[in-house]
C-alpha positions in Angstrom: 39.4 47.8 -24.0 36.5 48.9 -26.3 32.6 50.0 -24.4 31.7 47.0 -26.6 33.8 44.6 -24.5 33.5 46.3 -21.1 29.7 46.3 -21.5 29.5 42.7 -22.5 32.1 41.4 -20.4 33.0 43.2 -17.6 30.0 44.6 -16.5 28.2 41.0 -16.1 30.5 39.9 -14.2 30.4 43.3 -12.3 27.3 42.4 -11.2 27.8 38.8 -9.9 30.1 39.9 -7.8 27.7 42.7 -6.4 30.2 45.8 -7.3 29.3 49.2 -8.2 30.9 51.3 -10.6 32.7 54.6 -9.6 32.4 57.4 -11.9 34.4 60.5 -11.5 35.8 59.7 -8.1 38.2 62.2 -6.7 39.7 63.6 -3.7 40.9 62.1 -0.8 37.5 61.0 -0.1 36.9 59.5 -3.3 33.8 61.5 -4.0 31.8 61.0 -6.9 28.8 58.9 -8.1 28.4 55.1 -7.7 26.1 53.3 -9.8 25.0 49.2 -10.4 26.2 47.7 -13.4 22.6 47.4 -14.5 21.9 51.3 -14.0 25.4 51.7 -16.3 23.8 49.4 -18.9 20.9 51.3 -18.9 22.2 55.0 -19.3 24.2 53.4 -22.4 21.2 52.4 -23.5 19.6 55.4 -23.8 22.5 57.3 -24.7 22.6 55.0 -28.0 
């Protein structure tokens, strides 16, 4: 799947579903960071 299609498609619907997205979760813990879809939309943003 391309960011493109992910970020226009998955992560909307991400969000109406009120899930978080898990970035670099590992262990047997799961840690990492969790962010909103709209806090991921926005770090792509600037990273552009």
């Amino acid at each position: 799947m391309s960011l493109e299609a992910w970020r226009d498609r998955e992560l909307p619907d991400a969000t109406q579903e009120g899930l978080v997205i898990g970035i670099n979760w590992s262990g047997p813990r799961l840690v990492g960071w969790s962010f909103t879809p709209m806090e991921v939309l926005n770090r792509l943003a600037a990273a552009d």
